[in-house]
CHARMM internal coordinates of N, CA and C (Angstrom, degrees):
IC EDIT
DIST 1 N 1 CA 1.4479
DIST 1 CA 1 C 1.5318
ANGL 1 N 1 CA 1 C 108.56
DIST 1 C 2 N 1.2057
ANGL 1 CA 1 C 2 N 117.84
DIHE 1 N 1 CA 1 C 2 N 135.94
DIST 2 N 2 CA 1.7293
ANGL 1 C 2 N 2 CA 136.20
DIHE 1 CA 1 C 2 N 2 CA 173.24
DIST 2 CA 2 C 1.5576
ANGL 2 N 2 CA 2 C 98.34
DIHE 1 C 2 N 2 CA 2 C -61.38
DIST 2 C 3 N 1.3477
ANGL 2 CA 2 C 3 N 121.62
DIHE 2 N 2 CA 2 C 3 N 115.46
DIST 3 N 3 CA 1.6392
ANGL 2 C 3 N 3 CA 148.29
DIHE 2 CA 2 C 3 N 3 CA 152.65
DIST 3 CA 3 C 1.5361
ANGL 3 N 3 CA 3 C 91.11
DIHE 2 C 3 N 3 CA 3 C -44.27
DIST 3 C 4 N 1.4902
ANGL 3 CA 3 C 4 N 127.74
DIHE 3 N 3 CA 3 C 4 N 107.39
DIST 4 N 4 CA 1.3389
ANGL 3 C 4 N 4 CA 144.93
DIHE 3 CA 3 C 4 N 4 CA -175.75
DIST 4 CA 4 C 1.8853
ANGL 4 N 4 CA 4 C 99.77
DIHE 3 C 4 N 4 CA 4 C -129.60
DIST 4 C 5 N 1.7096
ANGL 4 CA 4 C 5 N 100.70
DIHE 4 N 4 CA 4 C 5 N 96.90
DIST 5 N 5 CA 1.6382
ANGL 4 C 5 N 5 CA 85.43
DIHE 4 CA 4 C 5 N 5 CA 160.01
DIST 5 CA 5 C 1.5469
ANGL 5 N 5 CA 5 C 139.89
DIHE 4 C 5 N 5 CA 5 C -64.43
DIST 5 C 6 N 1.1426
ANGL 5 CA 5 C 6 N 102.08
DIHE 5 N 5 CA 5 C 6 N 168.71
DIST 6 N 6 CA 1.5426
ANGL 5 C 6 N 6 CA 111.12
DIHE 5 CA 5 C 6 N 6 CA -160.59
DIST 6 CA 6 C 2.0661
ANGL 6 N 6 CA 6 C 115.87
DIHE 5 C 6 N 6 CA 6 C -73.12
DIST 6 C 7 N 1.4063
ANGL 6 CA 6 C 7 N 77.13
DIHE 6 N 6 CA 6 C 7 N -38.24
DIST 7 N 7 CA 1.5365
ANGL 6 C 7 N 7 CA 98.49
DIHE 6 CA 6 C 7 N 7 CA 175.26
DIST 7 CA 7 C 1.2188
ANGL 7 N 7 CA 7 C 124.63
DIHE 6 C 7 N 7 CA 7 C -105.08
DIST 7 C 8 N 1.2080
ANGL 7 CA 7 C 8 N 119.74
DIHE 7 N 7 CA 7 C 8 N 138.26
DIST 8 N 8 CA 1.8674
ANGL 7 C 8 N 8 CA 114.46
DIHE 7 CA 7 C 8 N 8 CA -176.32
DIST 8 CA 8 C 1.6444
ANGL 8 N 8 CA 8 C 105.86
DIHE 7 C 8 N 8 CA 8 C -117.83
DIST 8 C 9 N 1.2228
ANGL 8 CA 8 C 9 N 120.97
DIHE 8 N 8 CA 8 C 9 N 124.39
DIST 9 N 9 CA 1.7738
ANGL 8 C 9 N 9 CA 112.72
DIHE 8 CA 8 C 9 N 9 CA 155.57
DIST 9 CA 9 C 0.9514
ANGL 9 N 9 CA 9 C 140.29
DIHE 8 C 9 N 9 CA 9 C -68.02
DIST 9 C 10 N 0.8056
ANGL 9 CA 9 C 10 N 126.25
DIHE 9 N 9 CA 9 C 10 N 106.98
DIST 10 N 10 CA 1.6454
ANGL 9 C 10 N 10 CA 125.21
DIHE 9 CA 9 C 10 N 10 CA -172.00
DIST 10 CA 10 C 1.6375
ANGL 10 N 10 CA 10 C 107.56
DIHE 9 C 10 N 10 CA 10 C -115.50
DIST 10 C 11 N 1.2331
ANGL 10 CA 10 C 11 N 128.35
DIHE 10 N 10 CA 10 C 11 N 176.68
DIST 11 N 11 CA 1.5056
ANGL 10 C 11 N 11 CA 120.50
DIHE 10 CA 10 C 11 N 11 CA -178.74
DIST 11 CA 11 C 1.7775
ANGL 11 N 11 CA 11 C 81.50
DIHE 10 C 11 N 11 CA 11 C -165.94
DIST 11 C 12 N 1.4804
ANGL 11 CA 11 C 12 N 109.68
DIHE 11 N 11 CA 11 C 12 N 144.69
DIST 12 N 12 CA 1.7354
ANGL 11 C 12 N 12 CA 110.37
DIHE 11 CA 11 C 12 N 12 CA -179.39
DIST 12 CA 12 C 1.4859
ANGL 12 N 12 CA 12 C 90.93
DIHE 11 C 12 N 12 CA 12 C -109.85
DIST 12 C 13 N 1.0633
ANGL 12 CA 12 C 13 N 114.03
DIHE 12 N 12 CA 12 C 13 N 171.51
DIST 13 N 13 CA 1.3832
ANGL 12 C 13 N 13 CA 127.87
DIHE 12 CA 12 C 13 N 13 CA 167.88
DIST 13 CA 13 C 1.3580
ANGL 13 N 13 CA 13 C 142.63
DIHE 12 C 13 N 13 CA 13 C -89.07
DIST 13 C 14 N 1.0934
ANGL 13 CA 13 C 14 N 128.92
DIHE 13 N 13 CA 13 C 14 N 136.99
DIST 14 N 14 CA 1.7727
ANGL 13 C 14 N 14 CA 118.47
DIHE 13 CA 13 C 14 N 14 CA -141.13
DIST 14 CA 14 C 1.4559
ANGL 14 N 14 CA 14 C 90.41
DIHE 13 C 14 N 14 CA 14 C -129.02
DIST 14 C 15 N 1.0646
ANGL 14 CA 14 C 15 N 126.96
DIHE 14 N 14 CA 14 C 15 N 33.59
DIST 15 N 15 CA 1.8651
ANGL 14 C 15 N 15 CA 127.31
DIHE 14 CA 14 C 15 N 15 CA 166.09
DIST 15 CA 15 C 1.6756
ANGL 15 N 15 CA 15 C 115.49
DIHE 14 C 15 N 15 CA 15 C -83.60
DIST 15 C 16 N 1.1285
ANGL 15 CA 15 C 16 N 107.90
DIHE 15 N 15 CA 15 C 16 N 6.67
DIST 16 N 16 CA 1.4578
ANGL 15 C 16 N 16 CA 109.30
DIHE 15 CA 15 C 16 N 16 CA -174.42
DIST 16 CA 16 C 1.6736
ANGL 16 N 16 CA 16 C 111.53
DIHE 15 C 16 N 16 CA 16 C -105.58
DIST 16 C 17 N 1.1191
ANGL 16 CA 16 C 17 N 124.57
DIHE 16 N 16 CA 16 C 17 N 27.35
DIST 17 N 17 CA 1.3570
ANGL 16 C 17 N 17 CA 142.49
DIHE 16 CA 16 C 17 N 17 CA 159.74
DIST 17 CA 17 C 1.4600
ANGL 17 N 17 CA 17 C 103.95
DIHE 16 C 17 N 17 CA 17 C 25.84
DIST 17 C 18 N 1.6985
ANGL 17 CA 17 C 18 N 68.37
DIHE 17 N 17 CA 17 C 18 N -92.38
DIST 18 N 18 CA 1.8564
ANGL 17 C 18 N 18 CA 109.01
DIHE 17 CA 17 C 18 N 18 CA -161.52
DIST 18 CA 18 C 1.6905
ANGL 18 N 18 CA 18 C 115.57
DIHE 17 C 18 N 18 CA 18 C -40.21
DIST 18 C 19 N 1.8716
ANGL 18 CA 18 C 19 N 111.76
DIHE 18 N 18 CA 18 C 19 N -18.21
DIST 19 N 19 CA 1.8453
ANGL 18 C 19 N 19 CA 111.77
DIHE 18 CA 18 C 19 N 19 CA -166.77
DIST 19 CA 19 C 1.3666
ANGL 19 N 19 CA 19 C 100.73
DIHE 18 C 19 N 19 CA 19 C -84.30
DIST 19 C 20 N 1.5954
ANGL 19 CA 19 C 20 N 116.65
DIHE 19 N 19 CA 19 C 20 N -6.67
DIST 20 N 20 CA 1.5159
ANGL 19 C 20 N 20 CA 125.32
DIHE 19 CA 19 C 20 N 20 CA 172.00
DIST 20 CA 20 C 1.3254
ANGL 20 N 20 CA 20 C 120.85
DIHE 19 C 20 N 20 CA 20 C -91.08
DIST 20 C 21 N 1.3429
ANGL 20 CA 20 C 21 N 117.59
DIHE 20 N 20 CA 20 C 21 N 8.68
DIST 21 N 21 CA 1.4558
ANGL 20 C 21 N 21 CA 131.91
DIHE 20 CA 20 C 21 N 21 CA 160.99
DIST 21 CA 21 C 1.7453
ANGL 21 N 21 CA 21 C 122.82
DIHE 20 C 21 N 21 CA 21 C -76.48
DIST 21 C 22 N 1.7347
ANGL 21 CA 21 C 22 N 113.36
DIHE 21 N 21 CA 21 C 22 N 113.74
DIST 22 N 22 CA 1.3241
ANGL 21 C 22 N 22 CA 80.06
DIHE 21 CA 21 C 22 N 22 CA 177.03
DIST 22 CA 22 C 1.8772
ANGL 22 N 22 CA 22 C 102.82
DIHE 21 C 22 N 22 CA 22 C -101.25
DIST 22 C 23 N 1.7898
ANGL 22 CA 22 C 23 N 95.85
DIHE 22 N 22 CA 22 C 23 N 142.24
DIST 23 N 23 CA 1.3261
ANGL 22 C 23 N 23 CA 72.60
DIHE 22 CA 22 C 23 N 23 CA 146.35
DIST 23 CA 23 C 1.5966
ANGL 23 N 23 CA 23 C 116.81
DIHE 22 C 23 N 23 CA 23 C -141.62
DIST 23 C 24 N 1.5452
ANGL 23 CA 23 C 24 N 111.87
DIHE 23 N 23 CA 23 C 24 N -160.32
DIST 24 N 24 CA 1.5588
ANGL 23 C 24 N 24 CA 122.67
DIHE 23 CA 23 C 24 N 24 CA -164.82
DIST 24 CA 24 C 2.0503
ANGL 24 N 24 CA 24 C 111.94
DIHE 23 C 24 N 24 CA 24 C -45.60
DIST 24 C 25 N 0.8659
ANGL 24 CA 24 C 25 N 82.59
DIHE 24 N 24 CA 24 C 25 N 133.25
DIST 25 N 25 CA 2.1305
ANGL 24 C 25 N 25 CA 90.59
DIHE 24 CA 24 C 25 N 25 CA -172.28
DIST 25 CA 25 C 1.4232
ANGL 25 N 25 CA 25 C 104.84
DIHE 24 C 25 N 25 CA 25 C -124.63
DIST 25 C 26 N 1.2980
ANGL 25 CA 25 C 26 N 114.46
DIHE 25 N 25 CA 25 C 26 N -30.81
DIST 26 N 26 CA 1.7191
ANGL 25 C 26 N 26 CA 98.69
DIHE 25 CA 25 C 26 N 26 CA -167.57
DIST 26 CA 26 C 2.1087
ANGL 26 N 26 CA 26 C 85.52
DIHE 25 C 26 N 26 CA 26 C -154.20
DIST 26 C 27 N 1.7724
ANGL 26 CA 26 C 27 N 101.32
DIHE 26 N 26 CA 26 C 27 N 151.30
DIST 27 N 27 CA 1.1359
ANGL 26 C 27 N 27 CA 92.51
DIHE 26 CA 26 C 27 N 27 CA -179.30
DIST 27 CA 27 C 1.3798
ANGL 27 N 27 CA 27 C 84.17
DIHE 26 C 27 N 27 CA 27 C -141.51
DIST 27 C 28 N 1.0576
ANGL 27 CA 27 C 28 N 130.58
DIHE 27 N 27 CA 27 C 28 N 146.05
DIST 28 N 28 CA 1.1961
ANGL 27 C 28 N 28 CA 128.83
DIHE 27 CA 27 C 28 N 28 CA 169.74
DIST 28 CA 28 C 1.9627
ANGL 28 N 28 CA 28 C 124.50
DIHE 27 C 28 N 28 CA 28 C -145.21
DIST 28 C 29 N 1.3649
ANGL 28 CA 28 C 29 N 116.47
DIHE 28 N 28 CA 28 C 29 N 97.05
DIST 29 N 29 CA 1.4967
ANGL 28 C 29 N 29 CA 133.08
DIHE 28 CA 28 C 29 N 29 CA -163.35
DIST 29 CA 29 C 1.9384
ANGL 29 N 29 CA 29 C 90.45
DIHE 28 C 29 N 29 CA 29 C -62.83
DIST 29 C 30 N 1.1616
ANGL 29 CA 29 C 30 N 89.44
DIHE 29 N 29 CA 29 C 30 N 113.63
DIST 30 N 30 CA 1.7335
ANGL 29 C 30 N 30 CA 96.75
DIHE 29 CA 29 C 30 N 30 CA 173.83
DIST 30 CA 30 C 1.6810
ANGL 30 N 30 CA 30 C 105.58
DIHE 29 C 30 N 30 CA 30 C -92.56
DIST 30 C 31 N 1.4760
ANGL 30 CA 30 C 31 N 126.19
DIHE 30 N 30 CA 30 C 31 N -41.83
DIST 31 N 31 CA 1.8044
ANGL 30 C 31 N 31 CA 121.91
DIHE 30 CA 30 C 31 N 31 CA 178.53
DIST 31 CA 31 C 1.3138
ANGL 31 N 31 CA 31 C 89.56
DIHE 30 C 31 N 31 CA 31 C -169.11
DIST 31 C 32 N 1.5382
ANGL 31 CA 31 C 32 N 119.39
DIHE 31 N 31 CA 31 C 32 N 161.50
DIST 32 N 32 CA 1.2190
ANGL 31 C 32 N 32 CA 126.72
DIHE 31 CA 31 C 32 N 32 CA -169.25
DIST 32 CA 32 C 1.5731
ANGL 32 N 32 CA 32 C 130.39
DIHE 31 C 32 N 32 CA 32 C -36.64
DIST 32 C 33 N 1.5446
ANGL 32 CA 32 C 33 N 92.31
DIHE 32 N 32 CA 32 C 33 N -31.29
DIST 33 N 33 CA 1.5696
ANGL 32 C 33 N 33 CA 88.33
DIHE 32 CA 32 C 33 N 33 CA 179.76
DIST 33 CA 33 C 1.5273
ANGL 33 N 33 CA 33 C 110.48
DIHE 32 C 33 N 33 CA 33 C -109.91
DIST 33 C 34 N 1.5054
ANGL 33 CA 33 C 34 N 128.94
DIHE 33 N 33 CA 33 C 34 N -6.61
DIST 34 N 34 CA 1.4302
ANGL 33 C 34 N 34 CA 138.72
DIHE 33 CA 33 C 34 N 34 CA 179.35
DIST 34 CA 34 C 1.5962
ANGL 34 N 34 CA 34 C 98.54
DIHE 33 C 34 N 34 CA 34 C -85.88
DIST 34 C 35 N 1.4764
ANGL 34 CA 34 C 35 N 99.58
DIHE 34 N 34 CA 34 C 35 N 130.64
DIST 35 N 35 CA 2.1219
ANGL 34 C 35 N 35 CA 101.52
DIHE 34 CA 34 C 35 N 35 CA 156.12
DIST 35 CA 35 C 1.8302
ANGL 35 N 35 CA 35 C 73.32
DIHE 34 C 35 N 35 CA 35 C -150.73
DIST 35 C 36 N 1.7877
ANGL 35 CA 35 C 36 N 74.60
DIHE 35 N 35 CA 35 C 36 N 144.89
DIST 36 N 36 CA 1.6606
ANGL 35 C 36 N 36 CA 98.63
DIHE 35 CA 35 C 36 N 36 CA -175.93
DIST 36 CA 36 C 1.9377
ANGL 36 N 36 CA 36 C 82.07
DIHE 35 C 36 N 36 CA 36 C -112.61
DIST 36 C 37 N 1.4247
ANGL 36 CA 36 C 37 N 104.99
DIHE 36 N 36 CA 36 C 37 N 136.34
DIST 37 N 37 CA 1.2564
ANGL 36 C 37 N 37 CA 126.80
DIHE 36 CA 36 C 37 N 37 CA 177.91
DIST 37 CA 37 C 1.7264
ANGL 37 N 37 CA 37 C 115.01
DIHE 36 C 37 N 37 CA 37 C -97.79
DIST 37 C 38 N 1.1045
ANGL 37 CA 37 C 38 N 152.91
DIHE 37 N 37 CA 37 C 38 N 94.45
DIST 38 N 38 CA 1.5599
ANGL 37 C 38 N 38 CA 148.02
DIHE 37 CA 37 C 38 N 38 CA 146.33
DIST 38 CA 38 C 1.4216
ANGL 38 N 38 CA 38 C 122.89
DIHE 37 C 38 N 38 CA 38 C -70.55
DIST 38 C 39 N 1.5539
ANGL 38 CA 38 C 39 N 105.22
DIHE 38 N 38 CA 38 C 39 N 117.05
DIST 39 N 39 CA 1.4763
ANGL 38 C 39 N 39 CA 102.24
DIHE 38 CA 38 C 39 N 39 CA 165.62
DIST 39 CA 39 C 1.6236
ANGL 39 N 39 CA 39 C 122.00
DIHE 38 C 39 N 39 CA 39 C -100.20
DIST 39 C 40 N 0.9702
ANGL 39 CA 39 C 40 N 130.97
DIHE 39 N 39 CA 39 C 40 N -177.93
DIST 40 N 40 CA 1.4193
ANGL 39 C 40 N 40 CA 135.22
DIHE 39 CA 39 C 40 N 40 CA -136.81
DIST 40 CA 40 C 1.3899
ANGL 40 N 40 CA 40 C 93.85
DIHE 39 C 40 N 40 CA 40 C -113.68
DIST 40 C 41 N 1.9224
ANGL 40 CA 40 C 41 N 120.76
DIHE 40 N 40 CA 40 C 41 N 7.29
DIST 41 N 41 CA 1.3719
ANGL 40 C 41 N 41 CA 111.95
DIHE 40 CA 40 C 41 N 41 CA 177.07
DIST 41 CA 41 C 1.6640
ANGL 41 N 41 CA 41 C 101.44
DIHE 40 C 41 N 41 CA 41 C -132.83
DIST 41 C 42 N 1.3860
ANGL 41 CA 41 C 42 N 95.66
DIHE 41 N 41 CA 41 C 42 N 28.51
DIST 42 N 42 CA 1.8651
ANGL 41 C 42 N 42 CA 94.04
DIHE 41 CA 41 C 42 N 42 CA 178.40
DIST 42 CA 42 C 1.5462
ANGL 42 N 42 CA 42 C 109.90
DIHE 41 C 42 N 42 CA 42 C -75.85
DIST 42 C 43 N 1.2839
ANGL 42 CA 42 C 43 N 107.31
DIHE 42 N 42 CA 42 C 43 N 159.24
DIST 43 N 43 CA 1.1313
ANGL 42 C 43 N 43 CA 107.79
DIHE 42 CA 42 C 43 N 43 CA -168.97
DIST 43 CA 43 C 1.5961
ANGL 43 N 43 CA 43 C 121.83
DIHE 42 C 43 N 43 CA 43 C -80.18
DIST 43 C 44 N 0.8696
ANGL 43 CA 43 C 44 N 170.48
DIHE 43 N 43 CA 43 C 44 N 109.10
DIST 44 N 44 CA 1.5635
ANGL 43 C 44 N 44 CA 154.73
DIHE 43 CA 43 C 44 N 44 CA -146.75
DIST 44 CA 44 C 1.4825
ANGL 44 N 44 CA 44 C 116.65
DIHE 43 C 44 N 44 CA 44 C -64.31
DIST 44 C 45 N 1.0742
ANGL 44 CA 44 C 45 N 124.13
DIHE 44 N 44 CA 44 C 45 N 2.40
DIST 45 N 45 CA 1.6232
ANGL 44 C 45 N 45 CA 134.49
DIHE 44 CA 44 C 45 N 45 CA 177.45
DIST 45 CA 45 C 1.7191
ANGL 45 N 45 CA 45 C 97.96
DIHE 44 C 45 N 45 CA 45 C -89.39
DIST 45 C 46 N 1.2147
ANGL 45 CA 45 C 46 N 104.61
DIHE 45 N 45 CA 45 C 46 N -57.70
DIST 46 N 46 CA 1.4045
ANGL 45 C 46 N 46 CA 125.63
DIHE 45 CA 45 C 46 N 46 CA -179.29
DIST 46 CA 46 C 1.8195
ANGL 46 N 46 CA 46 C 93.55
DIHE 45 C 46 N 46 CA 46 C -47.06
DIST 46 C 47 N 1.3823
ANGL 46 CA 46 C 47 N 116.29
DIHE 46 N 46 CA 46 C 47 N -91.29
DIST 47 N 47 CA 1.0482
ANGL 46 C 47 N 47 CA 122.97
DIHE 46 CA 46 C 47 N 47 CA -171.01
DIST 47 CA 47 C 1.3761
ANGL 47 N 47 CA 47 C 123.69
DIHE 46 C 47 N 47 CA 47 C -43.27
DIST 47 C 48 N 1.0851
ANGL 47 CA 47 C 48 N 123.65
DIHE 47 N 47 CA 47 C 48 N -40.25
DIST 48 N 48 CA 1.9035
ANGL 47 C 48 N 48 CA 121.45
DIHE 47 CA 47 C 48 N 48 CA 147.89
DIST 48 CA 48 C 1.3447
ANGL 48 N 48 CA 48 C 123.09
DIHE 47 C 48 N 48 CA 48 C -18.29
DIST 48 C 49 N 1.9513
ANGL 48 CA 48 C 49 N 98.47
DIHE 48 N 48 CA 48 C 49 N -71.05
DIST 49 N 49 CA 1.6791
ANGL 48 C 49 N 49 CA 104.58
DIHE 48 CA 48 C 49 N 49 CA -177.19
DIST 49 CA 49 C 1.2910
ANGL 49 N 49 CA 49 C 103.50
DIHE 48 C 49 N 49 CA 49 C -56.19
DIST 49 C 50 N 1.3864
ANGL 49 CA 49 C 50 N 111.05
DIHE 49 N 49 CA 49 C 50 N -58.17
DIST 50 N 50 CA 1.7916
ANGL 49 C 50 N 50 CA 106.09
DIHE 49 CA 49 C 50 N 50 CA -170.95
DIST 50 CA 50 C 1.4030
ANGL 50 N 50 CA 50 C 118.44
DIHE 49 C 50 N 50 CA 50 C -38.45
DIST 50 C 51 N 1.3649
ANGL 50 CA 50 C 51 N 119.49
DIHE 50 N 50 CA 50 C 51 N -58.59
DIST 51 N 51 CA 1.5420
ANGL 50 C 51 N 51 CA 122.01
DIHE 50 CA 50 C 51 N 51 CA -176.45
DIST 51 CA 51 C 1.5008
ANGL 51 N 51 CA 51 C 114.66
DIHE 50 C 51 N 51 CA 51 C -57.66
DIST 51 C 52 N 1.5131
ANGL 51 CA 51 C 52 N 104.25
DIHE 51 N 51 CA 51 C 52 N -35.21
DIST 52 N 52 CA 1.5981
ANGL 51 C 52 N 52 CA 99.32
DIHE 51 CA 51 C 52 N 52 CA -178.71
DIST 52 CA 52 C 1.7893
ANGL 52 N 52 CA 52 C 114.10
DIHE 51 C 52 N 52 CA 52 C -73.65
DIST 52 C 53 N 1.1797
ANGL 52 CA 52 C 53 N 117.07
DIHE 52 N 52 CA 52 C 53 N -61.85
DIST 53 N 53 CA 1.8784
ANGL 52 C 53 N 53 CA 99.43
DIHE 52 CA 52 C 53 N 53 CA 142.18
DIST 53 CA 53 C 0.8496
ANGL 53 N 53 CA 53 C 145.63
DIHE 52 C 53 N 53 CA 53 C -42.47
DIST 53 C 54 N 1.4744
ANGL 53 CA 53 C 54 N 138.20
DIHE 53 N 53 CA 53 C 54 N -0.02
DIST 54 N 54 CA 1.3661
ANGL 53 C 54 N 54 CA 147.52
DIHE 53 CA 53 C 54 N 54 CA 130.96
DIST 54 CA 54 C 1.4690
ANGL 54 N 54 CA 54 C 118.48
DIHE 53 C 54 N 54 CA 54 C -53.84
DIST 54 C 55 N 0.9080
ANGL 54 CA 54 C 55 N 97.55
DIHE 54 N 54 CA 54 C 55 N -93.20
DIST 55 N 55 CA 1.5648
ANGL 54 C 55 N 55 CA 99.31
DIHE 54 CA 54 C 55 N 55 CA 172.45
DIST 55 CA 55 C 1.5856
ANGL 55 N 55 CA 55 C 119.92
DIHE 54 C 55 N 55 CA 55 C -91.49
END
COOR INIT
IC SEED 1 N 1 CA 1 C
IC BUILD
């Protein structure tokens, strides 16, 4: 039988920057002086409460 180590190295690649950017996804004007801002990396716990105090 082939001597097969246990552990392998691997390393992924970190050229993809930019998918760690958040930006603007949802805007929503609540009264003249309120705008509620969403970005596209909120968390979904977050975004629950918010909407349910919104509307």
């Amino acid at each position: 039988m082939e001597d097969k180590p246990d552990v392998v190295h691997f390393q992924m690649d970190q050229t993809k920057s930019r998918l760690s950017e958040a930006t603007k996804a949802l805007q929503i004007k609540i009264s003249n002086e309120k705008t509620v801002i969403v970005y596209n990396r909120v968390n979904s716990y977050i975004l629950d409460a918010l909407l349910k105090a919104v509307f």
